[in-house]
Each structure stands twice: as structure tokens, then as C-alpha cells.
N, C-alpha and C positions, 0 to 999 in steps of 0.2 A: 504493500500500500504506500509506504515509504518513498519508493521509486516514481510510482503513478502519481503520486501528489507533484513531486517535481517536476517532472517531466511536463506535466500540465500548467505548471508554474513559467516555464520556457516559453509556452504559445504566446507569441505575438499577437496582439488584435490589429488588424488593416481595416481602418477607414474610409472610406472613398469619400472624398470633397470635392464639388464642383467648379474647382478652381484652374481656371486655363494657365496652367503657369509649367515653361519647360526650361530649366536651367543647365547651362554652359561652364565648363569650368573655368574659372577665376586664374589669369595667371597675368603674365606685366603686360601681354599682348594681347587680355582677354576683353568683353565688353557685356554688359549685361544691365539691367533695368528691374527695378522695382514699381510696383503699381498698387494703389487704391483707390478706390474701393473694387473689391475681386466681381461684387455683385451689383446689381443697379435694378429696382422695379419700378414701372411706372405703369398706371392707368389712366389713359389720355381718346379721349374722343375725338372722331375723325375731323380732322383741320384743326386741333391743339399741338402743342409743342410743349416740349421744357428740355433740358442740359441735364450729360449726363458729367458731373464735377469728377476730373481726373485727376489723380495727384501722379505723376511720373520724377520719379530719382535717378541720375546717373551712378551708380554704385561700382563705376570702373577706375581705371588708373590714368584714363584719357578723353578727349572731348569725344563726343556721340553724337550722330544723329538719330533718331528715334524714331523708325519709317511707319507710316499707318496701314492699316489693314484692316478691313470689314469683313469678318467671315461668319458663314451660315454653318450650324453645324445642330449636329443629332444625336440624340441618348444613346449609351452603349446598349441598352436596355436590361442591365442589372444594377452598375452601382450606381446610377445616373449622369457620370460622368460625360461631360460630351467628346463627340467628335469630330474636328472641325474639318469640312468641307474644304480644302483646300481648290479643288477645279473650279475654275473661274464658267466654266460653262453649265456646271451643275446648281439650279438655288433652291432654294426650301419651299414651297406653301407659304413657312411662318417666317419667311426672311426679312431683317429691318434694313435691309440695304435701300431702299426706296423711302427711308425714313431719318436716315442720316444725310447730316448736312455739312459738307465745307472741313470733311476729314484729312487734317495737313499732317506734316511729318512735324517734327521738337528737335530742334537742337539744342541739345544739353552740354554743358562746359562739365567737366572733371566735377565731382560733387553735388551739380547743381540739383534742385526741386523746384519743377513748376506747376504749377494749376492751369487743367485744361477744361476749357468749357463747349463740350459735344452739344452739335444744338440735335435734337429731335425731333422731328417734325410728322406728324401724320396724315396725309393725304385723305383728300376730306373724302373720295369712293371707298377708302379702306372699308372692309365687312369686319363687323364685330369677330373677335377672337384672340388668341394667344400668337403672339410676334417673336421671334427671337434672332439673336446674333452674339459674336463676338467681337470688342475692340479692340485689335490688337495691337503692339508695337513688337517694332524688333532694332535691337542697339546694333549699328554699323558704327565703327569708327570715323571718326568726322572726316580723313586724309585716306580714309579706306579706299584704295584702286584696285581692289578685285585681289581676289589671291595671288600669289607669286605660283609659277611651275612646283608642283610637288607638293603643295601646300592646299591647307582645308581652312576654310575662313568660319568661325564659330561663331554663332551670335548668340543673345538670350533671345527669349520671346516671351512675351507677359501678356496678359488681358483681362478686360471685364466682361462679362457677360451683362446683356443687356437683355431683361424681358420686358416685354410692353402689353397691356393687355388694352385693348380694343372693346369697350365695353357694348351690350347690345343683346343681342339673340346667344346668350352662350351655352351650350349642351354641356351638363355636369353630370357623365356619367363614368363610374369607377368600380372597376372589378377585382376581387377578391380570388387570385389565381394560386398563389399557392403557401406553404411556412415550411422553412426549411431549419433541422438543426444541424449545426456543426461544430466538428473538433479541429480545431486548427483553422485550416481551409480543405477540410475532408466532412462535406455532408454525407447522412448515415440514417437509420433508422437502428440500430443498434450497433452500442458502444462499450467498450471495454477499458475505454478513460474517460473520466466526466468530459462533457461535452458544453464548449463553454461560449458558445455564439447562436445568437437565436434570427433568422431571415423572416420579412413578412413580404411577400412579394405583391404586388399590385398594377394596374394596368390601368390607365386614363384613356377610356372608349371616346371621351369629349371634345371640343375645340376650344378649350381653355388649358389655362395652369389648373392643377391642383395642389393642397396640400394637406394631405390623408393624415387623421392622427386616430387616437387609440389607445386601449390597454390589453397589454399580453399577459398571460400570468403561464406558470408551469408548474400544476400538481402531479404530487406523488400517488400512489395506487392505494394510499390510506382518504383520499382526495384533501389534503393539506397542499396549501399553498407555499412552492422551493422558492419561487420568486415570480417576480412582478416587476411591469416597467411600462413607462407610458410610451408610445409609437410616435418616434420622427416630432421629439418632444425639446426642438430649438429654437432658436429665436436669431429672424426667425424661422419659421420652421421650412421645412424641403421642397422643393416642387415636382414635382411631374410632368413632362412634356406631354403635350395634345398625343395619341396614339402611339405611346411608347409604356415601357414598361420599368417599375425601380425595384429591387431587392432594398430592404429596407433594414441593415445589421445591424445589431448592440448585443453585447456581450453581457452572459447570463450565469449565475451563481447558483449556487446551494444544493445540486445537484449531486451529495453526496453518499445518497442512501443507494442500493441498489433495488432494481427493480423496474415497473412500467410506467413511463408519466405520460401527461396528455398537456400536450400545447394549445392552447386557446387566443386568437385575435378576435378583437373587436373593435373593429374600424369605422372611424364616418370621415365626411370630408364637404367640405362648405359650411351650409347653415347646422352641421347634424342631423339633418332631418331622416337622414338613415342610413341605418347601423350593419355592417356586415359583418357575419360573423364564421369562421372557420377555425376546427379542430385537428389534433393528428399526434398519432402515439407513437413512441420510442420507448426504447429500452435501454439503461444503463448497465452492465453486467460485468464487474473486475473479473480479470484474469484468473485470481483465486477460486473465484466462484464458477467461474464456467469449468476451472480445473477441477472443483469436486463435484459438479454437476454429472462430469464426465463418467469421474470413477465412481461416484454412486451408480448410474447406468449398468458401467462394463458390470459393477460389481452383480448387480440387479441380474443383467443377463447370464452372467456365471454362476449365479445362485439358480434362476430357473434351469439352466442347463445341468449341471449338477442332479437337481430334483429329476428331471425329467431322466436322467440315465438312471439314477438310483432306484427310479418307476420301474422303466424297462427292466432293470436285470431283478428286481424283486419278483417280479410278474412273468419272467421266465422262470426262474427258481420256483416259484409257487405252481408252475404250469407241468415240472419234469416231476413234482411231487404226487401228483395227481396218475 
């Protein structure tokens, strides 16, 4: 037990964050950018505008330019991370590229932080619904002439994500597709080391954002409650892209009895107005115990076998008697 305690002590929990950020390494040649805000929402009716406020930092050892970039991208469809559309011929349904105005590039001096102000604009035919994109920047060296032969030119690349919602006609519907448990990153329906992450997976049928919450609990086979937690309970809280789907992880405790438990969600999403609810049972089972599980069996079986020959040859004996 000793061992299993630890070993589960080891498991990493991986988070997924919706943050477009992919970083370059830092060296005297290097160049990279920091950015806030990662997230931006707005709800703006068609022929409204507002700014989306950027804060951009040079965090290299030399002047930058800071090139812009407008991209459409789409949910992995588990941890909701996006992924950004780079084809310029490919756009989204919910693309804000038609909504951004007058996106220039920033030259940054060694050190420097400025504030940028993205205007947004909504096109007064836009149809109510869910908008999305990314703003991106990427640090080029201010003196930067393309790479030398033999050489790989590295840059950061940072962003915010921008959602806009389009108020109007919005269909808010959300399904309840599956709950997953796992150890580590090994989902199971039975386990031989506590199992220490619990997934609520869910699916946005609608043409809006969502943002599904809830409470999970996990009883034991006496129906006691091992633990409890509230669903996509931040602030704030998660979104869901229009016809995409999110696995929804947090990491779950007290799971130290052995035996069968049953995982329960109860999810809504909007006003509450209604609750979805889905169950699903596992088993925890230490190695110890499958190990006597075992030899109680074999034993079990050597014991009827035994019996059963000691029939046999009494019942011959009793039969040469005769």
C-alpha cells in the first residue's frame, strides 16, 4: 500500500488553459513578447463597436517589431484549447476578421510596454450568434533581414483571444455526452491505484458561447459521499465553442476505500433552467486484493476439485464392495 500511495503521489495533474501562447527560447539572439489580457468578451449588437485594450512587453535583449495577425481558429474538442487556422484561405462561420479594424504591427524598443487599442466593430447585417478569433503578435527583430544560410530564425508568438457574442435569436442547447475517470492520463473503469482525475464531457449543439457548471460528487458502494466538486467553477468561468465539444478535468480525492463507486454530474448552463444529469460506475481494486481475490479462487477451485476426486474414488470403492 506503501508503494501505491507514492506512486500516486508522483501523478502530475495537466490542465488545459485557453491561452494562445507558444514560446521560443531566450538567448542574446533571441526575441519574444509578452501579452495581456490572454482573454477578451464582448457582447455588442450589430453596428456597435468597443477596443479590445492590449498590453504588449518587449521581454528580449533587443528592439522588436511586433507583427499582427488575425486568426480564426477551432476547439481541439476535449480540453478546449484552440487551434489556430493558420490558411489564409480557410475562415470560420464565427470568424471576427470582418470585425477588426486598422490591425498594425508595434515596434517595441529593448524593454519597452505599450497599450494597444483594437477597435471592434460589428457590421450592422451580422446574424445574432457566437464570433471568435485570435490577436496575434509575433517578435521579429527590428534589423531582422531574414535568416543567414544554415540558420532558423525563432520568434515568440503570443495572443488574445477574442469572443464577441452577437446578441438576438440564440439557440442554447447543451448535451451531456459522456464522464470519464482517470489515473494519471490512463482513463479506466477499473483500477488498481486510486484514481485521481474526474472528466465531465459536454457538447454545445447551439450558436452561442456556453458556460456549463454543476456539481459532481463520487460515492462509495456504502452510498457515502468520497468527494464533491463544483463543475468549471472559475471566474470566470469556461466557454464552449458553438458545435464543438470540452472535457471538463479536476482532480478528485478520497478514493481510498476499495470497492465500486458511482460518479454523478449535474449540469445546467444559462439561466438553469435545466439540469442534466448523468451517472457511471468504476471500481477501485489494490493489487493486494485482486492478489487474494485470486488465491481464494484457485484455492476455491482446488478445494472443489479435490472433493470431487475424493467422490469419485469413494464411489468406486463403495461400487467393487458390492
Amino acid at each position: 500500500m506503501r508503494i501505491i500511495k507514492q506512486l500516486t503521489a508522483l501523478v502530475v495533474l495537466v490542465f488545459a488553459v485557453a491561452v494562445v501562447t507558444t514560446s521560443a527560447q531566450q538567448s542574446q539572439t533571441g526575441s519574444g513578447l509578452s501579452i495581456s489580457p490572454t482573454l477578451s468578451e464582448f457582447t455588442l449588437k450589430p453596428g456597435e463597436a468597443d477596443t479590445v485594450d492590449i498590453t504588449l512587453k518587449n521581454i528580449t535583449v533587443g528592439d522588436i517589431i511586433a507583427q499582427a495577425y488575425l486568426n480564426d481558429f477551432a476547439a481541439d474538442n476535449e480540453t478546449g484549447s484552440p487551434k489556430i487556422i493558420v490558411d489564409p484561405n480557410k475562415q470560420s462561420p464565427n470568424s471576427i476578421k470582418n470585425f477588426v479594424v486598422d490591425l498594425d504591427d508595434v515596434p517595441l524598443a529593448k524593454g519597452e510596454q505599450k497599450k494597444i487599442n483594437v477597435l471592434i466593430q460589428v457590421p450592422a447585417s451580422t446574424t445574432p450568434g457566437a464570433y471568435f478569433g485570435v490577436i496575434r503578435y509575433k517578435a521579429v527583430p527590428a534589423n531582422d533581414q531574414g535568416p543567414k544560410e544554415g540558420e532558423v530564425s525563432l520568434s515568440a508568438s503570443v495572443g488574445t483571444i477574442v469572443l464577441v457574442t452577437v446578441p438576438g435569436t440564440i439557440t442554447e442547447q447543451v448535451e451531456l455526452t459522456g464522464l470519464h475517470i482517470y489515473q494519471g492520463d490512463k482513463e479506466a473503469l477499473l483500477f488498481t491505484k486510486q484514481p485521481n482525475e474526474a472528466g465531465v464531457e459536454i457538447k454545445n449543439l447551439g450558436n452561442g458561447f456556453v458556460k456549463p457548471y454543476g456539481t459532481v460528487e463520487i460515492r462509495n458502494m456504502f452510498g457515502e459521499v468520497a468527494y464533491s466538486y463544483q463543475l468549471n467553477n472559475n471566474n470566470p468561468r469556461a466557454n464552449i465553442l458553438p458545435g464543438s465539444s470540452r472535457i471538463f478535468k479536476d482532480e478528485i480525492r478520497n478514493i481510498n476505500k476499495f470497492g465500486r463507486y458511482t460518479m454523478s454530474a449535474s449540469v445546467t448552463y444559462g439561466n438553469g433552467s435545466e439540469i442534466l444529469v448523468m451517472e457511471k460506475t468504476f471500481w477501485y481494486l489494490p493489487l493486494w486484493l485482486i492478489a487474494v481475490i485470486v488465491a481464494i479462487v484457485i484455492a476455491l477451485i482446488a478445494g472443489l476439485l479435490w472433493a470431487f476426486r475424493s467422490y469419485r474414488r469413494s464411489s468406486k470403492h463403495g461400487y467393487h464392495r458390492k
